[in-house]
TIFI-994142 format. One record per residue (C-alpha): x, y, z; residue in three letters. Coordinates in nm, 3 decimals. Layout:
<rs>
R, X, Y, Z, ALA
...
</rs>
This chain:
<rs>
R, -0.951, 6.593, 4.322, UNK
R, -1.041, 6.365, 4.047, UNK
R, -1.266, 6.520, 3.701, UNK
R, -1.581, 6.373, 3.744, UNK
R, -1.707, 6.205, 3.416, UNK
R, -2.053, 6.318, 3.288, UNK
R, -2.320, 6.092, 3.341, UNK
R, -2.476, 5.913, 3.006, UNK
R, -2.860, 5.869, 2.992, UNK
R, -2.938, 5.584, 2.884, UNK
R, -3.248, 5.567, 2.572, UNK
R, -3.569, 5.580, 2.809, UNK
R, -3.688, 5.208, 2.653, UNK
R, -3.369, 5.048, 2.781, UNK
R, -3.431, 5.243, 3.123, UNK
R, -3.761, 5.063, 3.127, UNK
R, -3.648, 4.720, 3.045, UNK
R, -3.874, 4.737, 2.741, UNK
R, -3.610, 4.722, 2.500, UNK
R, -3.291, 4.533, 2.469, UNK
R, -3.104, 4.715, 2.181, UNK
R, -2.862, 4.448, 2.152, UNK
R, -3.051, 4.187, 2.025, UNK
R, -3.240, 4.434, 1.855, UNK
R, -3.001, 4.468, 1.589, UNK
R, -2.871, 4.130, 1.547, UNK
R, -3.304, 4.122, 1.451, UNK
R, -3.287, 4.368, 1.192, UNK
R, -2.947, 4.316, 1.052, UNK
R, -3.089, 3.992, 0.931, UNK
R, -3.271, 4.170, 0.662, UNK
R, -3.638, 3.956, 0.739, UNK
R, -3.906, 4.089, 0.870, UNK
R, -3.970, 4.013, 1.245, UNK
R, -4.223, 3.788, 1.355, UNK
R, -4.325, 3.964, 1.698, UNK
R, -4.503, 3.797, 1.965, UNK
R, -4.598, 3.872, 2.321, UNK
R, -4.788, 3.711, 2.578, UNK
R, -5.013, 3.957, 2.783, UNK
R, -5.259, 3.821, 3.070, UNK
R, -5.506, 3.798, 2.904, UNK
R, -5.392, 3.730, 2.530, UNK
R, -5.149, 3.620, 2.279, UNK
R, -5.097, 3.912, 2.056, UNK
R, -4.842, 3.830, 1.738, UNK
R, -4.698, 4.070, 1.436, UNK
R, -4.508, 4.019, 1.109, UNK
R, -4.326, 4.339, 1.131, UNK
R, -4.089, 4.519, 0.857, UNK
R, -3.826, 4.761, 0.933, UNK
R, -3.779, 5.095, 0.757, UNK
R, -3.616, 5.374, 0.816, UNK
R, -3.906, 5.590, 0.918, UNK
R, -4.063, 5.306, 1.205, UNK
R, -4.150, 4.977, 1.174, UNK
R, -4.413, 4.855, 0.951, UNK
R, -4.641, 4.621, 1.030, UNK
R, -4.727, 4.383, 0.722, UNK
R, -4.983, 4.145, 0.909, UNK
R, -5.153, 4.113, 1.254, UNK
R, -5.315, 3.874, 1.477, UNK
R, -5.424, 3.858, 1.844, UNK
R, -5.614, 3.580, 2.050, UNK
R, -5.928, 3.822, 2.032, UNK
R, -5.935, 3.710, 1.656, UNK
R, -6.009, 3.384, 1.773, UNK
R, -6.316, 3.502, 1.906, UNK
R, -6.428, 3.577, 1.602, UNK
R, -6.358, 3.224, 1.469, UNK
R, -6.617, 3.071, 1.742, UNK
R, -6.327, 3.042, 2.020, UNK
R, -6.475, 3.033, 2.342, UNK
R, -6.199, 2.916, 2.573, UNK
R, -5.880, 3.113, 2.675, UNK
R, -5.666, 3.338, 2.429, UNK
R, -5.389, 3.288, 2.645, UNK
R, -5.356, 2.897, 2.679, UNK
R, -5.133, 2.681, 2.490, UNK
R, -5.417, 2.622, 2.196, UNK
R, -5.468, 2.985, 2.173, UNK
R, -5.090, 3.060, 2.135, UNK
R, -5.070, 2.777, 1.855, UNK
R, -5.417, 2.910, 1.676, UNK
R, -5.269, 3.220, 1.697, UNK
R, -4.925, 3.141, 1.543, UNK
R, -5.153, 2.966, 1.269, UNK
R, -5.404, 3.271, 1.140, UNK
R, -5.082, 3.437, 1.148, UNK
R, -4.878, 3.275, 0.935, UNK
R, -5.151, 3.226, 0.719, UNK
R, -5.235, 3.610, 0.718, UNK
R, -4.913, 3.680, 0.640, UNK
R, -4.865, 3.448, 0.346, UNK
R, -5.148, 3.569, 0.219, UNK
R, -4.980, 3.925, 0.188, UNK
R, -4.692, 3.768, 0.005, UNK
R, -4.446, 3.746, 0.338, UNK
R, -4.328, 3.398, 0.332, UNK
R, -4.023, 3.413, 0.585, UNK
R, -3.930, 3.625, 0.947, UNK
R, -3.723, 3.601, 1.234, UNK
R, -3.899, 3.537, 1.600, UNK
R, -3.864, 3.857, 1.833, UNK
R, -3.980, 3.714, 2.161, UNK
R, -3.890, 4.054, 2.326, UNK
R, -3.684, 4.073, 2.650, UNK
R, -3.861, 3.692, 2.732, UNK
R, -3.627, 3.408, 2.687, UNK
R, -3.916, 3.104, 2.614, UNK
R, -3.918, 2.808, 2.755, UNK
R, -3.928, 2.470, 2.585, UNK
R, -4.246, 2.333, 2.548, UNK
R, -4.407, 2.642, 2.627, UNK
R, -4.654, 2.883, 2.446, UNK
R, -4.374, 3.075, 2.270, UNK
R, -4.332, 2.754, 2.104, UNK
R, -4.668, 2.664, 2.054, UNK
R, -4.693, 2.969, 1.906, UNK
R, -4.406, 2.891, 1.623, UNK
R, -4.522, 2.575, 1.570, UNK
R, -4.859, 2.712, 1.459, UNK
R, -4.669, 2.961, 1.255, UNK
R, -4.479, 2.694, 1.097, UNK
R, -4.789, 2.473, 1.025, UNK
R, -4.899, 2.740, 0.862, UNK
R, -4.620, 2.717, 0.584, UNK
R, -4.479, 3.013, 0.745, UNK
R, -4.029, 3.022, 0.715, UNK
R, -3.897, 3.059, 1.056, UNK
R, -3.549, 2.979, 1.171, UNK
R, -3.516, 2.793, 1.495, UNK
R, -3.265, 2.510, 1.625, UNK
R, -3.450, 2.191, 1.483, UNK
R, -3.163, 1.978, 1.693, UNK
R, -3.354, 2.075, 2.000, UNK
R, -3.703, 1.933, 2.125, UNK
R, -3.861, 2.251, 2.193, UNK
R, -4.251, 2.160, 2.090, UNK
R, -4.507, 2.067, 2.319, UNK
R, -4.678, 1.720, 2.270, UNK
R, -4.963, 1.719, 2.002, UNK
R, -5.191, 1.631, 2.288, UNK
R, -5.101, 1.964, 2.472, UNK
R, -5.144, 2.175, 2.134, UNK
R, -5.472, 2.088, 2.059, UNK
R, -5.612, 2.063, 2.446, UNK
R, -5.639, 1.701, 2.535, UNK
R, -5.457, 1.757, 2.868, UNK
R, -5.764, 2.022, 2.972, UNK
R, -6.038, 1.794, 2.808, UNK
R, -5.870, 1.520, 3.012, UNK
R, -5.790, 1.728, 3.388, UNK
R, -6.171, 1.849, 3.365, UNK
R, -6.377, 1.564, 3.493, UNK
R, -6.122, 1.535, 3.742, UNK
R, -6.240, 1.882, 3.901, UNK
R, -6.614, 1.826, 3.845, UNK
R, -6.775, 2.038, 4.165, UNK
R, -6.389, 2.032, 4.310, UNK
R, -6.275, 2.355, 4.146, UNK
R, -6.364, 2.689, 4.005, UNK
R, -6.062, 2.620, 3.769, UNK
R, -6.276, 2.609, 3.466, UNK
R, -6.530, 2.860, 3.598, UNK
R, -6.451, 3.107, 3.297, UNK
R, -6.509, 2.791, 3.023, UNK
R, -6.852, 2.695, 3.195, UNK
R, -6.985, 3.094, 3.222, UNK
R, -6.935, 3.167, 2.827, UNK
R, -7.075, 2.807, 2.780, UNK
R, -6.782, 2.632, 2.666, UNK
R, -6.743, 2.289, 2.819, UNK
R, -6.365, 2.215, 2.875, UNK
R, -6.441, 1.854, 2.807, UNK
R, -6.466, 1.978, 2.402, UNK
R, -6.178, 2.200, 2.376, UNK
R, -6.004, 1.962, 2.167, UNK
R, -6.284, 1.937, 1.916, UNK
R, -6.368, 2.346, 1.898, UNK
R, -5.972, 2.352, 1.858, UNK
R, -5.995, 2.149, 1.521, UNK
R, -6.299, 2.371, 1.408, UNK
R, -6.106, 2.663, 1.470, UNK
R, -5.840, 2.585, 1.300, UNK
R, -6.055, 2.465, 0.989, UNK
R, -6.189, 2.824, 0.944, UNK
R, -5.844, 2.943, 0.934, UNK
R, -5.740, 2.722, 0.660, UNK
</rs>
């Protein structure tokens, strides 16, 4: 009869899939602060995070609710949101003398062209250091950023489509997202 090994537990956050250690580390050994962002259902919620040894520290915070604030009235999770977001960031941040991070996207690999990207780009507007693989074309069009494609899809649906139903309740017509977008981003500045 063979000697039965004893069983190793993993840590309970890499049970859960909420953290991969791994990449983790190759985070923190690159002695920046992390720039942490996660897309919920309902937001974009972003930190500029410093490690210590007694926990993380957060140095700056911003979430799409902030945008409410700022007059938003549209989604906090669309692709304008993620890129105002990524900008009153990075501004937020500069402001308390952080002027470079790392992305931590979390255990979500982002697609190209996606909000994740969005996201950095509005970081990076910002004046915000980030390191990413400029040989790639990983930003969405200008005209997706600021929320031409919506203002432009809307008439389409007139009386076709609740798709827009949230926009027209809070009084915010889709057709001037791109406009509200550029005031936004004004008040951030």
């Amino acid at each position: 009869m063979k000697p039965t090994r004893p069983k190793t537990v993993q840590y309970r956050r890499k049970r859960e899939v909420r953290t991969n250690y791994t990449k983790r580390l190759t985070l923190l050994l690159s002695g920046k602060p992390r720039l942490v962002v996660r897309l919920t259902n309902t937001q974009v919620l972003a930190q500029v995070v410093n490690f210590t040894l007694t926990g993380d520290k957060t140095i700056a915070a911003a979430t799409g609710s902030d945008l409410r604030k700022l007059g938003w009235k549209y989604s906090t999770k669309n692709m304008p949101a993620a890129y105002l977001t990524g900008f009153l960031i990075g501004k937020r941040a500069i402001k308390k003398g952080c002027t470079e991070s790392v992305l931590d996207t979390g255990n979500v690999s982002p697609i190209h062209k996606g909000r994740f990207y969005a996201f950095l780009k509005g970081a990076l507007d910002a004046g915000f250091q980030v390191p990413f693989n400029s040989q790639k074309d990983i930003f969405a069009e200008e005209k997706r950023i600021t929320g031409k494609h919506i203002a432009e899809h809307a008439p389409k649906l007139q009386g076709k489509s609740g798709q827009y139903a949230q926009y027209l309740k809070s009084g915010a017509l889709p057709e001037n997202i791109s406009e509200q977008f550029q005031i936004v981003k004004q008040k951030i500045n």
